[in-house]
TORKOL-4160 file (C-alpha; in steps of 0.2 Angstrom, whole numbers, padded with zeros to 4 digits, m for minus):
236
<pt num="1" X="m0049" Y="0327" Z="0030"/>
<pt num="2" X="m0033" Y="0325" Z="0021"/>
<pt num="3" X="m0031" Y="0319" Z="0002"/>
<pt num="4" X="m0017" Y="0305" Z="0003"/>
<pt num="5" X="m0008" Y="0306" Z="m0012"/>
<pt num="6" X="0003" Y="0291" Z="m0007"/>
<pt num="7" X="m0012" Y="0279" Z="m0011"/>
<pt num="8" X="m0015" Y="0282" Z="m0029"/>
<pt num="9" X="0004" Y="0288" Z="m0034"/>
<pt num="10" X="0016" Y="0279" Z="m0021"/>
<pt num="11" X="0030" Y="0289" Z="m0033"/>
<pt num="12" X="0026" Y="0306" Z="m0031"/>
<pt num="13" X="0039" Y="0317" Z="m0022"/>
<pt num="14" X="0029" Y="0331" Z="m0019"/>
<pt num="15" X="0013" Y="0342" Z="m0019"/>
<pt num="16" X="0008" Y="0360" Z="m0016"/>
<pt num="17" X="m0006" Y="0360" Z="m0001"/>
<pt num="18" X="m0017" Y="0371" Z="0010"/>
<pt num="19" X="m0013" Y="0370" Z="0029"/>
<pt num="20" X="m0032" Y="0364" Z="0037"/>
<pt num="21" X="m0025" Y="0365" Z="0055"/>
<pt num="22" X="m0010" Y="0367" Z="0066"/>
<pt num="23" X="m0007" Y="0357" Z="0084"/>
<pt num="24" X="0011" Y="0366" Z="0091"/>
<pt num="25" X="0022" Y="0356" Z="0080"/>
<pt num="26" X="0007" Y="0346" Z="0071"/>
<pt num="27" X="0002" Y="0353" Z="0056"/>
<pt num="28" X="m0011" Y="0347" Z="0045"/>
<pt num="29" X="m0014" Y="0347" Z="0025"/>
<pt num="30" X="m0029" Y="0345" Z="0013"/>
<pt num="31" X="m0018" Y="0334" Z="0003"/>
<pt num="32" X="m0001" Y="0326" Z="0006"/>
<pt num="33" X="0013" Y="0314" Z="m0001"/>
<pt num="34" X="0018" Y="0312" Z="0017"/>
<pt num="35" X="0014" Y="0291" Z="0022"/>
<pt num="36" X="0011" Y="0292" Z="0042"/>
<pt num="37" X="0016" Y="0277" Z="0052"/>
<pt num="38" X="0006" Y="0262" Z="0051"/>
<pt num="39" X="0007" Y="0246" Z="0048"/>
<pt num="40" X="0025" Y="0241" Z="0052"/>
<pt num="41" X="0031" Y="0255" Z="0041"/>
<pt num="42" X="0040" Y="0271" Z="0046"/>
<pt num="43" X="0029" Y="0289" Z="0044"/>
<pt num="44" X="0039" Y="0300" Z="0031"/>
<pt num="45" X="0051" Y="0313" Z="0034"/>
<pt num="46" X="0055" Y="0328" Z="0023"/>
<pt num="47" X="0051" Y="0347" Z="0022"/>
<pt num="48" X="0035" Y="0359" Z="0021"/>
<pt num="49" X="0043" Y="0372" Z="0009"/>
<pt num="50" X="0034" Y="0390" Z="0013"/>
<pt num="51" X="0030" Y="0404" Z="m0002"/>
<pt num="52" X="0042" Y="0415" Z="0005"/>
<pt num="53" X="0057" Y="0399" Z="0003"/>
<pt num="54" X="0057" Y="0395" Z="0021"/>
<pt num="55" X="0059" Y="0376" Z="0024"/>
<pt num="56" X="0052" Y="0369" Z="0039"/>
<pt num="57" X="0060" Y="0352" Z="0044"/>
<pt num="58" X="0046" Y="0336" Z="0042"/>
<pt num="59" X="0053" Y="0325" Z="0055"/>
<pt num="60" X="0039" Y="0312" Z="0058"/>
<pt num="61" X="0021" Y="0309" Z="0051"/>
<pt num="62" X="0008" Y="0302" Z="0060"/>
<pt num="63" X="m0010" Y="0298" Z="0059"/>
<pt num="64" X="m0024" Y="0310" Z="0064"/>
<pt num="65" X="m0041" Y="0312" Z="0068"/>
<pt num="66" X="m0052" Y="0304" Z="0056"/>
<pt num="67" X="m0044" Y="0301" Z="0040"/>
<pt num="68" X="m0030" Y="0316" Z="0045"/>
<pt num="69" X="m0013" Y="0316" Z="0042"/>
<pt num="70" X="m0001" Y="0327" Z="0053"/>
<pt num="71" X="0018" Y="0331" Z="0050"/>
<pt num="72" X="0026" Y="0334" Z="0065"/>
<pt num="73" X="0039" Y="0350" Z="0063"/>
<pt num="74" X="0057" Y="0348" Z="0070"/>
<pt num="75" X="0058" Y="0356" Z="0089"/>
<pt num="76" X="0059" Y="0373" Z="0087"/>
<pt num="77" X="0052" Y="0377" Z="0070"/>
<pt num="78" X="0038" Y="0388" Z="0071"/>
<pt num="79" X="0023" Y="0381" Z="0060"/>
<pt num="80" X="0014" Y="0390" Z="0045"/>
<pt num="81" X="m0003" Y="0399" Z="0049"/>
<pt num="82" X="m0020" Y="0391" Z="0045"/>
<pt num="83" X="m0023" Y="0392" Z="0027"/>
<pt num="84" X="m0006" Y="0392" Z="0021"/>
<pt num="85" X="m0001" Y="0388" Z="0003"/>
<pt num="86" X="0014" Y="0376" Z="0006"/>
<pt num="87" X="0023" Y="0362" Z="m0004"/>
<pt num="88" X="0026" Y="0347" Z="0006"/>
<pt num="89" X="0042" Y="0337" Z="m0001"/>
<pt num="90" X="0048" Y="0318" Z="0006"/>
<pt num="91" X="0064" Y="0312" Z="0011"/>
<pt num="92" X="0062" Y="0302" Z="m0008"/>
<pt num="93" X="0079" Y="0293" Z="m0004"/>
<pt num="94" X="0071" Y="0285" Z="0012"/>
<pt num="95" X="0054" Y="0282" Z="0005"/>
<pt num="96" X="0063" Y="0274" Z="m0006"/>
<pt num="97" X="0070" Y="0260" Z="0003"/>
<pt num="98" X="0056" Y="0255" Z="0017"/>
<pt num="99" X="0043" Y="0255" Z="m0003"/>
<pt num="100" X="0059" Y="0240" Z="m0006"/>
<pt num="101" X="0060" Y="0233" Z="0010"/>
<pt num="102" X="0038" Y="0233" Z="0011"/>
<pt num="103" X="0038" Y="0225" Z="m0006"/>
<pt num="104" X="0051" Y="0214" Z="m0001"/>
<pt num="105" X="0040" Y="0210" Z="0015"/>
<pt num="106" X="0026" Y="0203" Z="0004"/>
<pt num="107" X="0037" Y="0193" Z="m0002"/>
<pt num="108" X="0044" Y="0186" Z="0012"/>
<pt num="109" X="0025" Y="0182" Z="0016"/>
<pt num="110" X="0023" Y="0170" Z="0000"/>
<pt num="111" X="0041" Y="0164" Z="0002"/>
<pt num="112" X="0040" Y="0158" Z="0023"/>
<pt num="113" X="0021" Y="0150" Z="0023"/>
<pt num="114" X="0015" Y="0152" Z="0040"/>
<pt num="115" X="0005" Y="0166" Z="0048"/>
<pt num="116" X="0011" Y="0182" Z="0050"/>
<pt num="117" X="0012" Y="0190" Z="0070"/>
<pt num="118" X="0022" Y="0205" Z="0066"/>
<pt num="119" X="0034" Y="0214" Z="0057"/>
<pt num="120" X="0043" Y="0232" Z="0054"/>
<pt num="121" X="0056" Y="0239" Z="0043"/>
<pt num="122" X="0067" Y="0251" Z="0045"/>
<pt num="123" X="0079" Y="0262" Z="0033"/>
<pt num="124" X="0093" Y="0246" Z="0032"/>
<pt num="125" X="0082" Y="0230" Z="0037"/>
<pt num="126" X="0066" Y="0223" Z="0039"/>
<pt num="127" X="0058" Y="0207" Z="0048"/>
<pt num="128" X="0042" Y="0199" Z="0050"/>
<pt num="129" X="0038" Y="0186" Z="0064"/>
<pt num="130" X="0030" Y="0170" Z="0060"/>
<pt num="131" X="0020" Y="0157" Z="0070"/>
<pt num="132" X="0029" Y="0146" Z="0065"/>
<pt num="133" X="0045" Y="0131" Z="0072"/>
<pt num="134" X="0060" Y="0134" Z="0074"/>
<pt num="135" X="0068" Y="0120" Z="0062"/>
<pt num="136" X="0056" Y="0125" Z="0046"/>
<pt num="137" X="0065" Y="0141" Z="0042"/>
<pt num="138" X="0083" Y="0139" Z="0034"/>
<pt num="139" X="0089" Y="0154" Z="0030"/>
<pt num="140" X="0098" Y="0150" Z="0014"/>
<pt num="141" X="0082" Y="0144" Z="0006"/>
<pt num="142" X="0073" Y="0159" Z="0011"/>
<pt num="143" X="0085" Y="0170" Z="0001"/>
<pt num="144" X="0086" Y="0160" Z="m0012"/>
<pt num="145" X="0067" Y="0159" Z="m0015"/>
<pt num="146" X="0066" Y="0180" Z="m0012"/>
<pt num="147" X="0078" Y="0182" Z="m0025"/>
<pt num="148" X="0072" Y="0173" Z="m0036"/>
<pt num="149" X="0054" Y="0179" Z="m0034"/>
<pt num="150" X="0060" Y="0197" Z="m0035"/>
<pt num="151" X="0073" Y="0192" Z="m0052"/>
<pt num="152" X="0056" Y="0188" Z="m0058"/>
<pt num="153" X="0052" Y="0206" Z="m0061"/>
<pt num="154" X="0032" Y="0204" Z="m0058"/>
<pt num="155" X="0020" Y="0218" Z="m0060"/>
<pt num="156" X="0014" Y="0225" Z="m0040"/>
<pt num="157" X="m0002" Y="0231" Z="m0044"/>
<pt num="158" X="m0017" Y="0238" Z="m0032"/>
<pt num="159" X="m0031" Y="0237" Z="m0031"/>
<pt num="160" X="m0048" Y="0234" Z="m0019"/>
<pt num="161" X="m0061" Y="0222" Z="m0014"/>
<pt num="162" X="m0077" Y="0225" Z="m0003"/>
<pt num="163" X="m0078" Y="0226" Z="0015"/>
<pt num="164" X="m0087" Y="0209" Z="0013"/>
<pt num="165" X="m0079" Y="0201" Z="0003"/>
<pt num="166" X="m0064" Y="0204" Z="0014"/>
<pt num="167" X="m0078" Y="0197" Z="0026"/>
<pt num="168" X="m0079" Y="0180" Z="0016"/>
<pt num="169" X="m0061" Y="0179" Z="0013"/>
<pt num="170" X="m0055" Y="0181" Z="0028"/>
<pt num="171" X="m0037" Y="0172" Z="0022"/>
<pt num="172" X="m0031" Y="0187" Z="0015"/>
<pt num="173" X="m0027" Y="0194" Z="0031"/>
<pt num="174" X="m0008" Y="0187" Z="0033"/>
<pt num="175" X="m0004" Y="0198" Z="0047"/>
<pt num="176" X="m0009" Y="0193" Z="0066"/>
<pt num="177" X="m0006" Y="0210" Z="0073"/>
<pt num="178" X="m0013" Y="0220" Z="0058"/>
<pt num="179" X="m0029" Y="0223" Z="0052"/>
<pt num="180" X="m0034" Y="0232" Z="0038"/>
<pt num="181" X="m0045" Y="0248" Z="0040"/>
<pt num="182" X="m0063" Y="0248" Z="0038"/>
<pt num="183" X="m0077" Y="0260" Z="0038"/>
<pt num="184" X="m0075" Y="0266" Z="0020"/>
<pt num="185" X="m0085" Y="0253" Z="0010"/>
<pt num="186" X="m0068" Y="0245" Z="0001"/>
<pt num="187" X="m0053" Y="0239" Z="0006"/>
<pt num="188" X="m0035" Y="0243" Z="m0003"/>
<pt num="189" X="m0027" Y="0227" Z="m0008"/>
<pt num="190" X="m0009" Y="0225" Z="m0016"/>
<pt num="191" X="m0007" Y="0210" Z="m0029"/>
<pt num="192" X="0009" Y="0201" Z="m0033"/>
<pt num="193" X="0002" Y="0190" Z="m0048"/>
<pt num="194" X="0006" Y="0173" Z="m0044"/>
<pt num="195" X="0012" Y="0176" Z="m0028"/>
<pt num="196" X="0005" Y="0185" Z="m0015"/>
<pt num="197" X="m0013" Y="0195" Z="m0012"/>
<pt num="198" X="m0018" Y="0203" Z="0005"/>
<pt num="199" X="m0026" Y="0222" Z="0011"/>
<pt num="200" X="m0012" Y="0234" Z="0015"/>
<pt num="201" X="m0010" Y="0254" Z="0017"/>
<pt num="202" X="0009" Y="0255" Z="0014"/>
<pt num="203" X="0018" Y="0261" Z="m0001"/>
<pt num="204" X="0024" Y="0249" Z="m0012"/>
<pt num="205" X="0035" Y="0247" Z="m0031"/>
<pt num="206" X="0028" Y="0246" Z="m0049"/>
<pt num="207" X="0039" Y="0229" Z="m0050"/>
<pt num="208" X="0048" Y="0216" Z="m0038"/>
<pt num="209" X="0063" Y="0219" Z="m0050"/>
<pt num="210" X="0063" Y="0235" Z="m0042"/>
<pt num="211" X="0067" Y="0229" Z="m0023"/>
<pt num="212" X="0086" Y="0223" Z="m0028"/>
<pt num="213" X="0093" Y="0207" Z="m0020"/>
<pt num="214" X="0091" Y="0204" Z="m0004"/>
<pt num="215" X="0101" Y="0194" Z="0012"/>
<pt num="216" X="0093" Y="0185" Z="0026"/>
<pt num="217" X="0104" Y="0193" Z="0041"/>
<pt num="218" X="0096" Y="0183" Z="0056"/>
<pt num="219" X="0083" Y="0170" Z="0061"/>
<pt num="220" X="0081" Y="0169" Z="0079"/>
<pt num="221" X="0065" Y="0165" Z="0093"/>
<pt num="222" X="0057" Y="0180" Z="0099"/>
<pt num="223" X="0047" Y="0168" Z="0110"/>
<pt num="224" X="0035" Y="0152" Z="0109"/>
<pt num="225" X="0026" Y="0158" Z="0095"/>
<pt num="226" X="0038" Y="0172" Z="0088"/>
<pt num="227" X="0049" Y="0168" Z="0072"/>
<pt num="228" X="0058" Y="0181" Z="0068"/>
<pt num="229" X="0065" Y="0183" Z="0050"/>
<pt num="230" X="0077" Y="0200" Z="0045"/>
<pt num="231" X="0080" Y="0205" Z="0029"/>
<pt num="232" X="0093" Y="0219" Z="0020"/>
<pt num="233" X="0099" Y="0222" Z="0004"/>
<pt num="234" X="0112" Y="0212" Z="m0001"/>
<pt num="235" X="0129" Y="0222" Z="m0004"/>
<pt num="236" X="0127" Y="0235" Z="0009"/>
């Protein structure tokens, strides 16, 4: 059982934590800031920093058991001992950029209106595919209605809807590859007022002001049903 802290405070840099379990270079927290992979977006990186002042390099995170987080060490790092106190620090500067980028995905999603069949972001871009043709997406139009949605500066706010209503509203679900999880009662939802309601996991900003402009860098097929629109920050 881990506490993510990333749900509740997608901000916070860090947190002091108790070391459940350790797997060779796996080590598992009671509560972490760490976001594991999922979702399209990249598992943190960062450092778990020891009483004694040793940093141990966080290099990936990933998904557990159950409702576990695990930060996988750098090769060669040896892990702290069951019941360690430990701080656990991200890589903020990164975070930072795919909490831009997965913003700037929702918005994608109200700007290009057509299903979603995948997406993933990286540190310097982002995509989505959509089921969608070919001669429907202009890329000029795309970056002009992203920008304008994120000069808008709207509130991103989360929330959470019951497993059944998610159930009778089964149009919230954008994504084709991705579904939300299940088995907790609720469901965490992220609300761009105006624009753009669906579940997600991911870490997100307080504001789309916050995501900065963006460019469309390419459109192209990535198959019969695959549309593949990539983003970046504009400037860069």
């Amino acid at each position: 059982m881990t506490e993510a802290l990333f749900r509740d405070d997608a901000y916070a840099r860090s947190c002091t934590a108790q070391v459940l379990a350790v797997d060779g270079s796996r080590v598992v927290l009671d509560r972490t800031v760490f976001y594991p992979t999922g979702g399209g977006q990249p598992g943190d990186r960062g450092e778990l920093v020891l009483a004694d002042g040793t940093r141990l390099a966080v290099v990936d995170t990933v998904k557990g058991e159950g409702v576990a987080v695990e930060h996988v060490l750098a090769d060669g790092a040896v892990p702290p001992p069951q019941g360690a106190q430990v701080t656990a620090e991200i890589d903020w500067a990164r975070r930072y950029r795919l909490m831009r980028f997965h913003t700037g995905l929702h918005l994608l999603c109200a700007v290009v209106n057509a299903p979603v069949s995948g997406g993933r972001m990286a540190e310097d871009k982002a995509h989505l595919d959509f089921d969608i043709e070919m001669d429907r997406l202009d890329a000029a139009q795309i970056e002009a209605r992203l920008n304008a949605l994120i000069e808008a500066d709207t509130p991103v706010e989360q929330g959470e809807i019951s497993e059944a209503e998610l159930d009778a509203n089964p149009g919230l679900v954008k994504t084709m590859s991705v579904q939300p999880p299940r088995g907790h009662g609720s469901v965490r939802t992220i609300h761009v007022s105006g624009v753009d309601l669906q579940p997600c996991g991911g870490t997100h900003l307080r504001r789309t002001g916050e995501v900065g402009p963006l460019k469309v860098i390419r459109i192209r097929s990535e198959g019969k049903r695959n549309k593949r629109v990539t983003i970046a920050f504009a400037g860069e």
